[in-house]
N, C-alpha and C positions, 0 to 999 in steps of 0.2 A: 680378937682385937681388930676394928678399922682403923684404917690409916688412909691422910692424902698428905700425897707427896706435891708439896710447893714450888718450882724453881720460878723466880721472879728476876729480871735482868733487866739492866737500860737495853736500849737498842743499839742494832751496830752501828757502825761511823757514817755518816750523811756524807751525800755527794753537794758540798759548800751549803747554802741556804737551800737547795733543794729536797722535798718530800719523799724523798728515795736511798737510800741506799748503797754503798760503793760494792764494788764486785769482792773489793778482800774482805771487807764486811760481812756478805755475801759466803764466803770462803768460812773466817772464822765463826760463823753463825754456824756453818756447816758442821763445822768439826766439833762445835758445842754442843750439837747434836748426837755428835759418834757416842762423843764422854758420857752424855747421859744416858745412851740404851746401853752401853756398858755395863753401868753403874745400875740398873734397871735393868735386865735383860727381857723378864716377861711381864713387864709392867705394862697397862693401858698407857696411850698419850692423848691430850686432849688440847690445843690453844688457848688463847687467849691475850688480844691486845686493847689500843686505843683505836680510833676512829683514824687516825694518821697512818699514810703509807708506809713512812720506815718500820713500825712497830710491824704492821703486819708483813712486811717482808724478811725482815729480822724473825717472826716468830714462825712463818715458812721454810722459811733455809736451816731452822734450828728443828722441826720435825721433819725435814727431807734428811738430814742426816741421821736421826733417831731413826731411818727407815718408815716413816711415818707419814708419808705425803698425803695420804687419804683423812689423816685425820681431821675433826673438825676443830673449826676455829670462831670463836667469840669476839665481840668486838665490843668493846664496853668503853664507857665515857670516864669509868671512877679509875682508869688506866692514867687520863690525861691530867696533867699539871698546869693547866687554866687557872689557878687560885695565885700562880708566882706571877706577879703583874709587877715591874717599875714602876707604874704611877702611882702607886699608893705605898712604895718602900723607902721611908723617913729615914735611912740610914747612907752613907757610903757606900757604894758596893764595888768592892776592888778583885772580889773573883768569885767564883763558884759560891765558897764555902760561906762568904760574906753574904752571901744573896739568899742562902737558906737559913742562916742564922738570922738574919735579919726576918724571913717569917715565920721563923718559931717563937720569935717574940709574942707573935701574937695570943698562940696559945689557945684559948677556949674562944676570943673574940674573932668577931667577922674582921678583915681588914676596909670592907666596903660593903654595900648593900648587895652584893652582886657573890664576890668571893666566899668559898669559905673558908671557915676557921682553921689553923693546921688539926686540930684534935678531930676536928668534923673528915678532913681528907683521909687520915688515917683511917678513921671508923668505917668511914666508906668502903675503903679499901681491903679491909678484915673484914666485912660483913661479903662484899662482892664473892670472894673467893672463899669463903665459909661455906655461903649457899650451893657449892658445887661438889660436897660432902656426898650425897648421892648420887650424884649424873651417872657415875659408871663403876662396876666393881671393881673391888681391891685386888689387885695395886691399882690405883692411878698417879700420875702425875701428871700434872696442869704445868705445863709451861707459859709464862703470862708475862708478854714483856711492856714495859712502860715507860717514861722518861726523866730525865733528871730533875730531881727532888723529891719522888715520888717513895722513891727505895728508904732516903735516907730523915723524909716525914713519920712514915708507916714505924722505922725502929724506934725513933724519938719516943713513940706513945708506947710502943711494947717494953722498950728498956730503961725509958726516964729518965732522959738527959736532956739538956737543954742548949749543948753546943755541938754541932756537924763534928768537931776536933775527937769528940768522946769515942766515935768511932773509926776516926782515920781518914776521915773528908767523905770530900763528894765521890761517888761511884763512877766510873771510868765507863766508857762504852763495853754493853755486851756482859759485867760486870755482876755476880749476881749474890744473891742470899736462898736458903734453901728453907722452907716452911714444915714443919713437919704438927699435922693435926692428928691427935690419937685419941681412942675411945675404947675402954675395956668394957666392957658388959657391964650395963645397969650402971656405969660411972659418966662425970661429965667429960666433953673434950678437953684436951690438953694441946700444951700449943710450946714448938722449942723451936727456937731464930740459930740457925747455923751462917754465919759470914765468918770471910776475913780469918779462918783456920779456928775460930771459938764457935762456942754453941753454948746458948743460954736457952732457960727454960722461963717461958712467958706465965709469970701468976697469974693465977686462975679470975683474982678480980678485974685486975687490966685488959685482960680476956675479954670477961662478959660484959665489963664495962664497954669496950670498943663496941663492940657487937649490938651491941642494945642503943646506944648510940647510930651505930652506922642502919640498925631494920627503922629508924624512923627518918633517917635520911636518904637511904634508897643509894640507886646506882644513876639517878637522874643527870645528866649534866648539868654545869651552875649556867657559865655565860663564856661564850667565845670571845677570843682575842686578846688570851691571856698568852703570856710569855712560854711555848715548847719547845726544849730544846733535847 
């Protein structure tokens, strides 16, 4: 049986508008660290953020606590949440939840010439972290952390809802869901979403649909100077 182990988290708390990171941030990143070489004791560990400083600071202080500071770390665009722009969101937006709801509206469509789709972010997002199925032998686990809306786009398409509420809102900093990809002999991957104390298992067409979707969209970046928070 292969197996890669997922852990996917916003990042920690920002020092105000600043690209950086607070020390408790810092601290709790730390300790998210301990919890998972616990839970993992002889697992690989591998990174993985956005192009933003808090992500990769946040996903440093979380393998220095895994014991893990040597390891490597990825830097990918299909992390960042550049498609959540205000100027193209036709609704109200009175907080978090409102601001993602409002671009799941969109759905399979572009919201501009520029953004993509949500169903395109998601796919991205499963194909990015799919293609890291062999980088290193079993155990791995990929710690990949990214920004708000990012976590709660990616479920939308694996569990098919169509309102932020279906899951309990937006993700909090640091905050995370676990991925778990498997592969018995001569069968295809399997894929099960642990948040929030549930664990659901990802049908197999939702799967390969994302996936096939995401190998002809790539890990490209869209267009800077979309809304990251």
């Amino acid at each position: 049986m292969s197996q890669l182990h997922l852990f996917l988290c916003r990042h920690a708390p920002r020092e105000g508008s600043k690209d950086q990171i607070t020390d408790v941030g810092k601290q709790q990143a730390s300790a998210l660290g301990e919890a998972l070489r616990r839970s993992s004791p002889k697992g690989n560990f591998i990174g993985m953020c956005s192009r933003y400083l808090r992500t990769r600071e946040t996903v440093v202080a979380i393998l220095a606590g895994a014991g893990c500071s040597e390891a490597s770390i990825i830097q990918d665009a299909a992390l960042q949440n550049t498609e959540f722009n205000p100027r193209w969101l036709q609704a109200e937006i009175t907080s978090p939840n409102a601001a993602c709801n409002a671009y799941l509206q969109f759905g399979d469509t572009r919201p501009d010439g520029h953004a993509l789709a949500p169903r395109e972010v998601a796919a991205r997002l499963v194909y990015l972290l799919h293609r890291h199925l062999d980088d290193t032998p079993s155990p791995l686990t990929l710690v990949a952390v990214t920004h708000s809306g990012m976590i709660e786009v990616l479920l939308a398409y694996l569990l098919d809802f169509q309102q932020v509420e279906a899951i309990g809102g937006i993700f909090d900093y640091l905050e995370s869901i676990t991925l778990l990809f498997e592969q018995a002999q001569g069968a295809p991957w399997s894929m099960q979403a642990s948040f929030r104390s549930h664990t659901y298992t990802i049908a197999d067409n939702t799967l390969q649909s994302l996936l096939q979707l995401g190998s002809m969209i790539g890990s490209t970046a869209s267009h800077d100077g979309g809304t990251i928070s």
